[in-house]
N, C-alpha and C positions, 0 to 999 in steps of 0.2 A: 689712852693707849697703855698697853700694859708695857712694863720693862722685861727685857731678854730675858731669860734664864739663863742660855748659853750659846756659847757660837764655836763652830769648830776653829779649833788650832789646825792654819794653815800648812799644808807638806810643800818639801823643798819644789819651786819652781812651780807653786800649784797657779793656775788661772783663777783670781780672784770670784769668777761665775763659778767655776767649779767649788768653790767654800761655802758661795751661797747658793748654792743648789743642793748640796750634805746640807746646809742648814734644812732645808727647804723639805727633805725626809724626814730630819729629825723633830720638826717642829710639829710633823701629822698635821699641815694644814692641807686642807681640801683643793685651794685654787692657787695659782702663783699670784693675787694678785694680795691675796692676805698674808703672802711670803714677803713681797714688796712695801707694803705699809707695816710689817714689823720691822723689815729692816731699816728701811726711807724714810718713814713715815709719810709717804704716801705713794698710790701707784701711778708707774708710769708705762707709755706707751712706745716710749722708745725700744726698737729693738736691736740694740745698740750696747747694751750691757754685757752681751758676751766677752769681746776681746777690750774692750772702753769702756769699764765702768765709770758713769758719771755720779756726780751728787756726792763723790766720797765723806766730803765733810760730814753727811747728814747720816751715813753709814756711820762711819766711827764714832758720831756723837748717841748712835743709839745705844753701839755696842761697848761703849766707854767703859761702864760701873762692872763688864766682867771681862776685858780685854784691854791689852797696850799698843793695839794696833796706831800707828799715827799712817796721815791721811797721805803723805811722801813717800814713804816705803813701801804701800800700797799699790799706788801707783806705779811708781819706779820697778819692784820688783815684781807683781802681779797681776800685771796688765800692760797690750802691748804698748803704751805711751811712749817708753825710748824707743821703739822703732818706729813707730809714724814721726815724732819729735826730731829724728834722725836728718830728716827731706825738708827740715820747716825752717825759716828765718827766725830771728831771733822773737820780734813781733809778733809773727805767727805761732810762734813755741809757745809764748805767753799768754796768747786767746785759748790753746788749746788746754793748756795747764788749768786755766779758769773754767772750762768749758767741762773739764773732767773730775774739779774741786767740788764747784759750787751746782747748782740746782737751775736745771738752764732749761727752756722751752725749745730752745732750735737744736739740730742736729750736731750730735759732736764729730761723725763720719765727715761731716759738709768742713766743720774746722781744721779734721784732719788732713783733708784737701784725700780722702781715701778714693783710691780706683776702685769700682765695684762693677766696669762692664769687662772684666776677662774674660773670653771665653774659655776659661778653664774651671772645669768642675770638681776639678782637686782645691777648689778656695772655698768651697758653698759648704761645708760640714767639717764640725772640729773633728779634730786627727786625733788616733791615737798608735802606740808601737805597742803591738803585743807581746814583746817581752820585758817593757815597762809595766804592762798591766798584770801581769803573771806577779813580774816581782812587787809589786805597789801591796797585792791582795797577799803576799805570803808575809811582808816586811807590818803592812798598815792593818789589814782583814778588808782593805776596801779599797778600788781604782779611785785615778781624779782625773783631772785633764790637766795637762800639760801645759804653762802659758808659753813656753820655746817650741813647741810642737805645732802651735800654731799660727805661726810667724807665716803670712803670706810668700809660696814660692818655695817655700822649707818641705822639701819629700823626704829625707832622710833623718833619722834617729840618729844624731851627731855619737852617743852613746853605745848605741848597738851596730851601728852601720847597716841598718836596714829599712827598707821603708815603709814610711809611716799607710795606716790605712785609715779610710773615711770610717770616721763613725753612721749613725740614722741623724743624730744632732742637725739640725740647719744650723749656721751662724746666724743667717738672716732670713726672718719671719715675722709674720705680722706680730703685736705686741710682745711681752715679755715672757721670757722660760726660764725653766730652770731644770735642767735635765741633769742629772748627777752620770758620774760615767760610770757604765754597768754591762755585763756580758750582755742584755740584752739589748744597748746600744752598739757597743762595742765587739760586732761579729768579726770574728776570724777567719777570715776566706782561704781556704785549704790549698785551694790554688793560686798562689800569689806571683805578682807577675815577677820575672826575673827584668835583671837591668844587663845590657851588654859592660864587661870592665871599666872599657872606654867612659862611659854613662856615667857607672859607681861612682868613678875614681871624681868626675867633671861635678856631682851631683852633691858629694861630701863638698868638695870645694866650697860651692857655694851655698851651702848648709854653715861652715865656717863662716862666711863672710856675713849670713845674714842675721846668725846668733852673734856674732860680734858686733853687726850693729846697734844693739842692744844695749852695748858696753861702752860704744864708741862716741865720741864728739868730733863729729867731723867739720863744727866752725863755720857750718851751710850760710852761703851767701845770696841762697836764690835759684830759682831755675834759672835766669838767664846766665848769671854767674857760673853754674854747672856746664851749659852750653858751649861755653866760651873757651871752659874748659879741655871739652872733648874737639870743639873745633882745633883748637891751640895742639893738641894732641895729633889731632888727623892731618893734620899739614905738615906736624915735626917728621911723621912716616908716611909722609910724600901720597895719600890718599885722599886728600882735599886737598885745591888751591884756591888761594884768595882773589878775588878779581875786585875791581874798582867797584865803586858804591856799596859795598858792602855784602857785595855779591861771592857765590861759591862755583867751584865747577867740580863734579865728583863721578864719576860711573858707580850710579847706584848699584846696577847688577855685580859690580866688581867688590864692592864692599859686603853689599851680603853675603856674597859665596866666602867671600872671609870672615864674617860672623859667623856663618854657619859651619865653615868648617873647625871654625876654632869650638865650639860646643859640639855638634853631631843634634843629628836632627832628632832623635831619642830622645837627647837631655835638652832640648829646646821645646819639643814637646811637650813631657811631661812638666814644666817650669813656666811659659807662656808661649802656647801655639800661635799667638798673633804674629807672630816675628817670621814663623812657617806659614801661617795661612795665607798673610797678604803678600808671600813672595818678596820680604824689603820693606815693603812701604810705612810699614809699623816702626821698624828699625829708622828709617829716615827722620818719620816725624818726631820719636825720642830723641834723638841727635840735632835734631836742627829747630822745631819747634814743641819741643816742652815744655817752653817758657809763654806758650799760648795755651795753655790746655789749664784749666783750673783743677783738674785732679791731678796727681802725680801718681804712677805706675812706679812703685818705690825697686820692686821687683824684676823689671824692663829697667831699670837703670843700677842698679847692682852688675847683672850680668853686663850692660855696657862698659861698667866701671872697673870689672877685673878683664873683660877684654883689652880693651886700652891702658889701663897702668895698671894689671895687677889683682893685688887682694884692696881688700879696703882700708886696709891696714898701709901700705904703699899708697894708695890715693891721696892718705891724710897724710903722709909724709914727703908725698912729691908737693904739697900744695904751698 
């Protein structure tokens, strides 16, 4: 195997796919898969390297003799690991840190406990904000992607306050890609939807909370431990009562319409329609049984968490 010549110097907040995907132009190779065995040293069929790159050790150990990349800061900063990392137990944080180190045969989405049945089509293609990409090409000569842009749930450019639009990119697809971001990914739709105020104002919000997760250590003790939470919460404002065995008593319809009035059905939409589609029921089983579900909907439970106490910033400080 031959050694790198070179590897690009990563831009601020770049998605570590996006560095090796400029690799991947600059290197003139024909297939992603001889992109993969110069970086890896060898190919894989996970399709899972977009926002989780795994194997990082074997990364940095290729590109060692012409970079100072180390394999933490990588992760930490160019990949979305502190926000899956964010929903995990401590035990759990520590399979998934391995899972995205070392060179592993099983899936690291399955570690991350990642929700992947939304029916929202705003999750299935990396994002980007066309007036990041305008400035990227006039500051760099060349776009990248974003790894905060594409934070599940994240519609708005915290930066520009605008929103973000799908690139042609899938995130998830059969084996491995490497698509660099380029006008010809990155079309600009001339008619862009507008957001009611209401929406904007609801929309940043939770744009803030979800880039903050990022930063945040919220101390996660568990789904049921989060559960217990919001129960403890919904009874302090008289919307649940406790009854013997362990039992609840609640007017489901009564609490939607105050979920849903506290967002508006716009920014519940655009954000996770399940919570609108199944009229509640989506909503209930967050709140009382997420501690059954082996994926975690990290995005359905942000929005619960600034409903009920606030930003997430307030979560970790009521706790």
């Amino acid at each position: 195997m031959c050694a790198l010549a070179s590897f690009p110097c990563l831009y601020p907040d770049e998605l570590l796919y996006s560095g090796l995907a400029r690799y991947h132009i600059r290197s003139g190779n024909q297939n992603f898969r001889q992109t993969d065995l110069d970086l890896f040293g060898y190919s894989s069929q996970q399709a899972c390297r977009v926002t989780l790159t795994n194997n990082l050790k074997g990364l940095v150990k290729q590109i060692a003799h012409i970079s100072d990349y180390r394999v933490r800061s990588l992760m930490e900063h160019n990949t979305l690991y502190p926000f899956y990392a964010a929903f995990l137990t401590p035990i759990e944080t520590r399979k998934l840190e391995s899972a995205t180190i070392e060179k592993r045969s099983g899936s690291i989405l399955e570690q991350a406990r990642v929700d992947l049945d939304s029916t929202s089509d705003r999750r299935k293609h990396l994002k980007f904000c066309p007036l990041c990409l305008t400035a990227e090409i006039e500051q760099y000569g060349e776009p990248y992607w974003h790894r905060l842009h594409q934070i599940p749930g994240l519609i708005i450019c915290t930066q520009h306050r605008i929103l973000l639009l799908d690139s042609s990119v899938l995130i998830d697809s059969h084996g491995v890609h490497y698509h660099a971001a380029s006008h010809e990914n990155c079309i600009v739709d001339i008619e862009q939807s507008e957001l009611a105020p209401d929406s904007l104002k609801r929309l940043l919000e939770i744009a803030t909370d979800l880039v903050g997760l990022v930063d945040t250590r919220i101390n996660f003790r568990g789904m049921r431990w989060l559960r217990d939470r919001y129960i403890a919460e919904l009874c302090k404002r008289g919307s649940v009562k406790k009854l013997l065995r362990g039992e609840f008593k609640f007017d489901e319809r009564e609490l939607f319409q105050s979920f849903h009035d506290f967002y508006g059905e716009e920014c519940l939409n655009w954000i996770e329609p399940r919570f609108v589609d199944t009229e509640g029921k989506y909503l209930i089983h967050c709140l009382f049984a997420g501690d059954l579900d082996p994926k975690i909907d990290r995005v359905a439970h942000i929005l619960i968490i600034r409903y009920l106490f606030g930003s997430i910033t307030d979560f970790v400080i009521s706790h």
